[in-house]
VEXVEX-511139 format. One record per residue (C-alpha): x, y, z; residue number from 1. Coordinates in nm, 3 decimals, decimal comma. Last residue first. Example, Ala and Ser with C-alpha at 12.3 -4.5 7.8 and 13.67 -1.06 7.14 Angstrom:
2
+---------+---------+---------+-----+
!       u !       v !       w ! num !
+---------+---------+---------+-----+
!   1,367 !  -0,106 !   0,714 !   2 !
!   1,230 !  -0,450 !   0,780 !   1 !
+---------+---------+---------+-----+
END
This chain:
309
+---------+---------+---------+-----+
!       u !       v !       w ! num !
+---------+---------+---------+-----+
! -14,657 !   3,746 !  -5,752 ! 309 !
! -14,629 !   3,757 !  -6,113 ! 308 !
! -14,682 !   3,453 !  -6,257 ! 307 !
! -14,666 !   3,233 !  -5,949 ! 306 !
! -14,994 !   3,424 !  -5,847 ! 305 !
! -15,137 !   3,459 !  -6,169 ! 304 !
! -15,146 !   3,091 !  -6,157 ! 303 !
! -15,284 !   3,046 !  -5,844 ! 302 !
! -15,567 !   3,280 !  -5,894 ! 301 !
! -15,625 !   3,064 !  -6,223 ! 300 !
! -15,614 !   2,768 !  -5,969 ! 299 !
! -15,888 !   2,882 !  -5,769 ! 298 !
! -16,159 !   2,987 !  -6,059 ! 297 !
! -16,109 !   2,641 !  -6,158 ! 296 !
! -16,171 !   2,490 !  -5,847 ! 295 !
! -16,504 !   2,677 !  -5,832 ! 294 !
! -16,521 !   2,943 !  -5,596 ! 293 !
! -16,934 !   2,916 !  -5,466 ! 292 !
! -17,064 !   3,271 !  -5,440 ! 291 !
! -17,238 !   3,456 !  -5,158 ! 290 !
! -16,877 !   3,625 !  -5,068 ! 289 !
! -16,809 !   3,724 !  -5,477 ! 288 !
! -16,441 !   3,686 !  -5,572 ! 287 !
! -16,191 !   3,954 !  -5,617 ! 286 !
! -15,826 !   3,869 !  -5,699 ! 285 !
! -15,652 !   4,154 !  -5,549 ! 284 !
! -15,404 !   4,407 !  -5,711 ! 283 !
! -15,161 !   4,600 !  -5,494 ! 282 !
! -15,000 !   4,879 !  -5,639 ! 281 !
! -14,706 !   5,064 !  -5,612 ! 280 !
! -14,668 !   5,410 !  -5,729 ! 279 !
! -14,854 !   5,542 !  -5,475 ! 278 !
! -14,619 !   5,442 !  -5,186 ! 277 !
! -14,389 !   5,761 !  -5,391 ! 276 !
! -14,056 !   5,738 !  -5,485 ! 275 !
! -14,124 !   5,717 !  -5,865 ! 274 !
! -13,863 !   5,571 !  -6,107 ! 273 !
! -13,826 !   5,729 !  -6,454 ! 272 !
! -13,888 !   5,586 !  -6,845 ! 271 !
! -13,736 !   5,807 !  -7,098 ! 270 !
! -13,979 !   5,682 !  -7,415 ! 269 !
! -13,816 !   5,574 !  -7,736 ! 268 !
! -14,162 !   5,436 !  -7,834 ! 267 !
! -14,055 !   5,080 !  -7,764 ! 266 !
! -14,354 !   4,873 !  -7,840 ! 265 !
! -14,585 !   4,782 !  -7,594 ! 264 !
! -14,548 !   4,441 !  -7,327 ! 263 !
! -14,294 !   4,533 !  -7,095 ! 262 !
! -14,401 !   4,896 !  -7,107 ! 261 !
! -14,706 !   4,796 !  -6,988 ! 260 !
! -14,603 !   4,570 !  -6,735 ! 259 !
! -14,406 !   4,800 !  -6,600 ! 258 !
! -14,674 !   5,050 !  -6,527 ! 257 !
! -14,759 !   5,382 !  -6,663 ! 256 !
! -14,787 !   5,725 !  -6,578 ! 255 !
! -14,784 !   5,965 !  -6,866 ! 254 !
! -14,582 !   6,250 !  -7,000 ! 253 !
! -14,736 !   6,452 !  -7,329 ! 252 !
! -14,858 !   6,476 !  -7,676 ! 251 !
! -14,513 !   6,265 !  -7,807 ! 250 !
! -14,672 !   5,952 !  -7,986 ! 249 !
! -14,568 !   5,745 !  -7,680 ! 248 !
! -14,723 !   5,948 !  -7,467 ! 247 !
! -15,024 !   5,875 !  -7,689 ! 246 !
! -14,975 !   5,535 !  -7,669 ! 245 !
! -14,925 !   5,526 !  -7,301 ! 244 !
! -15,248 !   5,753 !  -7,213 ! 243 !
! -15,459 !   5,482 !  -7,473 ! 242 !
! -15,316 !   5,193 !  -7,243 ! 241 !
! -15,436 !   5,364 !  -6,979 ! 240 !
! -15,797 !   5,415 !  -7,054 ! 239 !
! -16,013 !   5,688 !  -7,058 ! 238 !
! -15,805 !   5,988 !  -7,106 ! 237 !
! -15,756 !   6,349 !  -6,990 ! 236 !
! -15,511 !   6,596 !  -7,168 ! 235 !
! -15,282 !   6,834 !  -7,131 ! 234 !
! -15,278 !   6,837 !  -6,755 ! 233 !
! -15,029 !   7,076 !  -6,618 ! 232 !
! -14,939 !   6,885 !  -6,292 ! 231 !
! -14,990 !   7,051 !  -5,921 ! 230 !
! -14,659 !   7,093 !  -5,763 ! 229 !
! -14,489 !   6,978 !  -5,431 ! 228 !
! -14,347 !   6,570 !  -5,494 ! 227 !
! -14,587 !   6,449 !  -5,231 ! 226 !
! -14,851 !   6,701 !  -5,453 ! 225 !
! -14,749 !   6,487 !  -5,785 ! 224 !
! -14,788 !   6,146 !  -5,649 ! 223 !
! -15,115 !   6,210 !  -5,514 ! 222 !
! -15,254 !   6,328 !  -5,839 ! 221 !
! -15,122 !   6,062 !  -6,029 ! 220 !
! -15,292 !   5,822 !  -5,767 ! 219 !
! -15,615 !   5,985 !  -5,786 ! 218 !
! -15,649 !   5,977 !  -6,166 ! 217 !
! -15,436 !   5,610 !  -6,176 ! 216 !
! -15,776 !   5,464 !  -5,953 ! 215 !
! -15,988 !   5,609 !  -6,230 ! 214 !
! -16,330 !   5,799 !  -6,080 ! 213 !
! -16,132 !   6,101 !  -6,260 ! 212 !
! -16,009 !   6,072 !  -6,630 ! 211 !
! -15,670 !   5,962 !  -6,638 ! 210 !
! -15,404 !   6,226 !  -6,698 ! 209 !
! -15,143 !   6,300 !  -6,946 ! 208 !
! -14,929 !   6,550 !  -6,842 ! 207 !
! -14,752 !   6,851 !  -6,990 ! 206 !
! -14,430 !   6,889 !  -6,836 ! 205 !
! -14,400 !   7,244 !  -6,622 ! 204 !
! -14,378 !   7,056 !  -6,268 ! 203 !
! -14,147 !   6,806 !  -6,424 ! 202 !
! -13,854 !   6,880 !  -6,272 ! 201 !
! -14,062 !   6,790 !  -5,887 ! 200 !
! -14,034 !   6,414 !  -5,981 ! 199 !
! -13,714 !   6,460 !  -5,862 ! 198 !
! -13,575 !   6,076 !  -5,993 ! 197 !
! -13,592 !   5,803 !  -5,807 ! 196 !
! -13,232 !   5,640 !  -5,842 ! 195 !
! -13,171 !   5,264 !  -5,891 ! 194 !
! -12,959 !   5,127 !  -5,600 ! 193 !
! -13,249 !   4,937 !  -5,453 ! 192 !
! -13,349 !   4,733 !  -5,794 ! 191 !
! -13,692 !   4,713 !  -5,937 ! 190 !
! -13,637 !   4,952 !  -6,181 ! 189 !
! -13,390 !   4,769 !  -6,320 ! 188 !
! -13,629 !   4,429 !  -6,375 ! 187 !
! -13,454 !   4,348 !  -6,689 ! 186 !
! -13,757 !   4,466 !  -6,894 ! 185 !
! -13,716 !   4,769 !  -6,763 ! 184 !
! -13,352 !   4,854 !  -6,851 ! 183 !
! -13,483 !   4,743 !  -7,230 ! 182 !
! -13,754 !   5,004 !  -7,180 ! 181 !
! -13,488 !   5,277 !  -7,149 ! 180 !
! -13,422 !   5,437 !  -6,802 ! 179 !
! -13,343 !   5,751 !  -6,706 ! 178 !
! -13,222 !   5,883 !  -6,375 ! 177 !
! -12,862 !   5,965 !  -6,492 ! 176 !
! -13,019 !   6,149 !  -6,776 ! 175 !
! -13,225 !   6,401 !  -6,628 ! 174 !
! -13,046 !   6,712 !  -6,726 ! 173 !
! -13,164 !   6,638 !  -7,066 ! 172 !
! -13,495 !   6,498 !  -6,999 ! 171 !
! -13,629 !   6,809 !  -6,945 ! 170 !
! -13,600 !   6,876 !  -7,340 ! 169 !
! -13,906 !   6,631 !  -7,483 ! 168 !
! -13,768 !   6,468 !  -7,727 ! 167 !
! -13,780 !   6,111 !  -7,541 ! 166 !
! -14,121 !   6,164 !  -7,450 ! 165 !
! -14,167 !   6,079 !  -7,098 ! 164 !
! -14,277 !   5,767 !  -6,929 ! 163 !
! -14,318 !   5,778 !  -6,572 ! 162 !
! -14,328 !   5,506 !  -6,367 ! 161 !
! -14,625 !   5,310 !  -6,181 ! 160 !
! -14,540 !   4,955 !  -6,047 ! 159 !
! -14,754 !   4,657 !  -6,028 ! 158 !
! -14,804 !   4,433 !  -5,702 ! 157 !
! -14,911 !   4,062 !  -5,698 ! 156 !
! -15,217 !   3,843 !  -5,569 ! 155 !
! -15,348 !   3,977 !  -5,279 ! 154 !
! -15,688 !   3,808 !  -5,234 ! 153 !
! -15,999 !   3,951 !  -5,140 ! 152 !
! -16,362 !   3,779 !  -5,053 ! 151 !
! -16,635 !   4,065 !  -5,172 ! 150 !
! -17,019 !   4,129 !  -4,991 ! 149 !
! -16,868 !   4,229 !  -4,641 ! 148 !
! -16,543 !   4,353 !  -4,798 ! 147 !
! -16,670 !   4,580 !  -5,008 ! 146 !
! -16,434 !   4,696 !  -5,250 ! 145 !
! -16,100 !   4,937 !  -5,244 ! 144 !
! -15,979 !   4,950 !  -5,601 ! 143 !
! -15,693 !   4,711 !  -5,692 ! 142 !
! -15,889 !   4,497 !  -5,910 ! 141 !
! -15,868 !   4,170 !  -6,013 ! 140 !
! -16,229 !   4,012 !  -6,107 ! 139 !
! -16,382 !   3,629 !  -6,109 ! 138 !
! -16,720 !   3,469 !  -6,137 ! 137 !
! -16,862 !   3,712 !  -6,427 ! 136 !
! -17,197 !   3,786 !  -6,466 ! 135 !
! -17,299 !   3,711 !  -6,098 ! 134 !
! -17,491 !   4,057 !  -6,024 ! 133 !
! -17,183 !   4,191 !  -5,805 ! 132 !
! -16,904 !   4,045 !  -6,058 ! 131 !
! -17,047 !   4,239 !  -6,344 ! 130 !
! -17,132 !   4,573 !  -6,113 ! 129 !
! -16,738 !   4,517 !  -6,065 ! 128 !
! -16,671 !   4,500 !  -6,379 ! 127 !
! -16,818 !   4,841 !  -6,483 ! 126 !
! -16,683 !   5,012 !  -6,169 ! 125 !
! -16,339 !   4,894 !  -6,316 ! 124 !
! -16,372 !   4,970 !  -6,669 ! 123 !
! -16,540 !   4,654 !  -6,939 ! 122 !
! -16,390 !   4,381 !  -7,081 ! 121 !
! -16,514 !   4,004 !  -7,035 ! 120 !
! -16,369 !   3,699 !  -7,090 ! 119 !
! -16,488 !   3,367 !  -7,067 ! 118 !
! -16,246 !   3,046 !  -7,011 ! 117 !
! -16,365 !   2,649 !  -7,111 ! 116 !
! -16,150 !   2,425 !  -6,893 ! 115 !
! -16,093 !   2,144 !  -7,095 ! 114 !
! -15,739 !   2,269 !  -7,120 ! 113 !
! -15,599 !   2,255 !  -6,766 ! 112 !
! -15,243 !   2,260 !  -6,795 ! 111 !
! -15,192 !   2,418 !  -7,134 ! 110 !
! -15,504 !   2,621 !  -7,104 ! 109 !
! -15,408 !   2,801 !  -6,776 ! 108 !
! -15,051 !   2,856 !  -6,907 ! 107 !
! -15,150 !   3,073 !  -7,199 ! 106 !
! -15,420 !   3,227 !  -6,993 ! 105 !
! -15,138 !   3,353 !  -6,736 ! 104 !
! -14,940 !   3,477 !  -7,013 ! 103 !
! -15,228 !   3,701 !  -7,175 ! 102 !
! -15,383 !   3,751 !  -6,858 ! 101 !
! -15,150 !   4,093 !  -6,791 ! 100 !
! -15,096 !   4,332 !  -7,092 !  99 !
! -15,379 !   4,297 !  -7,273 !  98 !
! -15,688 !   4,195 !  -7,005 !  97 !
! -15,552 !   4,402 !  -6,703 !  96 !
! -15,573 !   4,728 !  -6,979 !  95 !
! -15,887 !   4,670 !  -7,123 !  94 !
! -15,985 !   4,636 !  -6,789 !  93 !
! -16,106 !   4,280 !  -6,662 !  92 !
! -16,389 !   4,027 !  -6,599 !  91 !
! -16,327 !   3,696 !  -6,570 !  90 !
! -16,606 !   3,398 !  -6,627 !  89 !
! -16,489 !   3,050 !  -6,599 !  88 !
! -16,613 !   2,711 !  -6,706 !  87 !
! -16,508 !   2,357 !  -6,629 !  86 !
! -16,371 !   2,022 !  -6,758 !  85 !
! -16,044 !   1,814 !  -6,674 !  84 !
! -16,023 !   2,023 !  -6,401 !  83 !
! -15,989 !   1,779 !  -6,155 !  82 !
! -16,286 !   1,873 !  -5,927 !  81 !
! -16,417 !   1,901 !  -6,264 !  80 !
! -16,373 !   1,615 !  -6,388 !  79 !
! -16,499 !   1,389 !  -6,101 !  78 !
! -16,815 !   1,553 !  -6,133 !  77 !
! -16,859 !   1,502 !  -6,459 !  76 !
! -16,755 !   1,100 !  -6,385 !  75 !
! -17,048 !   1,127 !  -6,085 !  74 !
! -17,285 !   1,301 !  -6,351 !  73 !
! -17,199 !   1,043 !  -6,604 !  72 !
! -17,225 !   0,757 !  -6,337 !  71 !
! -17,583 !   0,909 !  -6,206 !  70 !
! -17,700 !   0,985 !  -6,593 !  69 !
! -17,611 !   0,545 !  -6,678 !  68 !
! -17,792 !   0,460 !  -6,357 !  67 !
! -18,138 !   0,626 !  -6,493 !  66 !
! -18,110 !   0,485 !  -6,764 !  65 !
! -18,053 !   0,134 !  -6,675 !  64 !
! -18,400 !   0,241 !  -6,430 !  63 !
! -18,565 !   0,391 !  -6,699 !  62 !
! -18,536 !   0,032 !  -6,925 !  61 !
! -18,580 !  -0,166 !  -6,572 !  60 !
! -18,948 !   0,000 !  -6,578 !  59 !
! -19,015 !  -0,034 !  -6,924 !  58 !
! -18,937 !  -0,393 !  -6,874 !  57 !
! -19,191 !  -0,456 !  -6,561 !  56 !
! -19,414 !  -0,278 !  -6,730 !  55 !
! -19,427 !  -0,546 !  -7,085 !  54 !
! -19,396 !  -0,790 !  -6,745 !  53 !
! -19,061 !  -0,957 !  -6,658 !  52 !
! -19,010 !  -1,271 !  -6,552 !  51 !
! -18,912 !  -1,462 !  -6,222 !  50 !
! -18,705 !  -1,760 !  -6,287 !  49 !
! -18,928 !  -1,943 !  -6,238 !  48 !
! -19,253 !  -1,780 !  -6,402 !  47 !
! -19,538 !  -1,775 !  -6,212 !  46 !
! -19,449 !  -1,445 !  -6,068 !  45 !
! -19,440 !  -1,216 !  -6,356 !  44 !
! -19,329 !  -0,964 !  -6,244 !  43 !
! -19,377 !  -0,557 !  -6,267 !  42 !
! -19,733 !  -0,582 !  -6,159 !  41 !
! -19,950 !  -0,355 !  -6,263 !  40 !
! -20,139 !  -0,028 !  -6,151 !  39 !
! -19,838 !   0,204 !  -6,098 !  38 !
! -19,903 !   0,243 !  -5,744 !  37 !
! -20,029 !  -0,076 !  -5,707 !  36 !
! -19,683 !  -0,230 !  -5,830 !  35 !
! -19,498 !  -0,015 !  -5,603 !  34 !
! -19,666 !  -0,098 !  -5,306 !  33 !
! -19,604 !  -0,478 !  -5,393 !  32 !
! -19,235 !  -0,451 !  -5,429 !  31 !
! -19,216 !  -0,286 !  -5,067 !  30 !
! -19,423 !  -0,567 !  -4,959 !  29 !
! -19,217 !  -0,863 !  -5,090 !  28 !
! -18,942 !  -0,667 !  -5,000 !  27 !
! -19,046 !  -0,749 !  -4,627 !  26 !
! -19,186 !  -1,103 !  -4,695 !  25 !
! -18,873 !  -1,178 !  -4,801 !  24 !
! -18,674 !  -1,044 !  -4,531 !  23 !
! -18,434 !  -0,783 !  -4,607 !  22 !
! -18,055 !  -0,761 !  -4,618 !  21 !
! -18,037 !  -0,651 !  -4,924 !  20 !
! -17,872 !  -0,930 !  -5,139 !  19 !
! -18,084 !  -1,203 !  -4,925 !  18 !
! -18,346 !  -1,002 !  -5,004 !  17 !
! -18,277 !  -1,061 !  -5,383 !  16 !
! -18,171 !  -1,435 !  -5,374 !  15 !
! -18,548 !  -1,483 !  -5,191 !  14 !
! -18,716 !  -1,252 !  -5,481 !  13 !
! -18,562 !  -1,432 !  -5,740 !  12 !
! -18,423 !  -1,340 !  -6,096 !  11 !
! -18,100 !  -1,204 !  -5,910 !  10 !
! -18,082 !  -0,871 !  -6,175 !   9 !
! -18,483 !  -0,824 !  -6,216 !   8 !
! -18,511 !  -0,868 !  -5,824 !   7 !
! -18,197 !  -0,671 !  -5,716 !   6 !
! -18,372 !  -0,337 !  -5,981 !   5 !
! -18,717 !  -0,359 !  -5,804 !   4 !
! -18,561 !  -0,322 !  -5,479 !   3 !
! -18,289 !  -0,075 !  -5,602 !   2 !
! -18,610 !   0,143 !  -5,742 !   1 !
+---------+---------+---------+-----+
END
């Protein structure tokens, strides 16, 4: 095709070869082949300067065209290795998806805004099955996963407290360990002199529990035997958000994280720091091992790193 292409652009076969290093007998041949393979020739040969045939002109017509898809594909290329274009696929809890992307999407689109984001929503187990059949390029979880078939990155930790009604009476002798959601906000919680309360006064609170097979069911659960008591479960729920509002709505105490009470309305909750490993967690960006990591996919990691990390 470059042969043909020299010979049509230098009008000479001699001009040509010297172009492409060749001899002229030697493109000559090459030329030839072609031209029996197609059943005409592609020159007209008495002409000087060479000529095109009617098939000699359809032929440079494909090959113009066929240039013109190798530069878009090389400039396509080029923009997405800097992210000028792109597609991504995340999967998250309802929970992950409200209260956490929200400001790391924001950013992601101002800096790279051709990059075209997906979202999906779904529990844990649900988005993992997602990221396991390659419907979604991109998870954070903080569930233990297969290492041999899933790459994992620590990106940031999230802390559990407990939010308690604020009518409920066993806050009363538990006021110098409350905190308000403003005192959250401002990181308090997060500070070395603030107290952990005994989580052990609570041991007749109603609770509101995560169903089991949740990562917060077994941690709650955890949290409460270190502390010496079993809790009262009122209720079991789905989703965490869904145990915070109803906290919030007085039906019982729930275990939530700061950046859920950072980003919900102020219920007038008591809000209480839990000494407990539990109450930290570590979420990992989860990427498929047999999958390529697109660029794109690596600097929303990096974004949610610098977010919250």
């Amino acid at each position: 095709m470059r042969y043909i292409y020299e010979v049509y652009k230098e009008g000479s076969f001699s001009k040509a070869a010297q172009k492409l290093y060749l001899t002229q007998p030697t493109l000559s041949i090459a030329i030839r082949k072609i031209e029996e393979q197609y059943g005409m020739p592609l020159f007209d040969r008495s002409a000087k300067p060479l000529n095109l045939t009617d098939a000699g002109a359809l032929y440079i017509q494909k090959i113009k065209e066929i240039m013109a898809l190798e530069e878009e594909l090389a400039c396509q290329i080029n923009d997405l290795s800097s992210l000028k274009s792109g597609h991504i696929r995340i999967g998250g809890t309802q929970y992950f998806n409200s209260y956490v992307l929200p400001s790391v999407l924001e950013q992601f689109a101002l800096q790279y805004p051709g990059v075209r984001i997906e979202l999906r929503e779904d529990t844990s187990a649900g988005i993992g099955q997602l990221l396991s059949d390659g419907s979604v390029d991109l998870m954070f979880s903080v569930n233990d996963m297969d290492e041999s078939l899933f790459d994992l990155k620590p990106v940031f930790k999230d802390e559990l407290l407990l939010a308690v009604p604020g009518q409920f009476p066993v806050n009363g002798p538990l006021v110098p360990y409350a905190l308000t959601r403003g005192q959250i906000i401002q990181n308090r919680h997060l500070v070395k002199d603030c107290p952990c309360v005994p989580l052990n006064a609570f041991c007749d609170t109603p609770f509101l529990i995560l169903t089991e097979g949740n990562n917060l069911h077994k941690r709650a659960l955890l949290i409460c035997k270190e502390a010496g008591f079993v809790p009262k479960i009122h209720m079991e729920i789905e989703q965490l958000v869904t145990s915070y509002h109803l906290a919030g709505a007085g039906l019982g105490a729930a275990f939530a994280t700061s950046l859920l009470i950072k980003g919900s309305i102020d219920y007038g909750l008591s809000y209480y720091k839990i000494k407990s490993d539990h109450a930290s967690r570590s979420f990992n960006a989860v990427v498929k091992k047999s999958s390529y990591t697109s660029r794109a996919v690596q600097a929303f990691i990096g974004i949610v790193e610098r977010t919250y990390g």
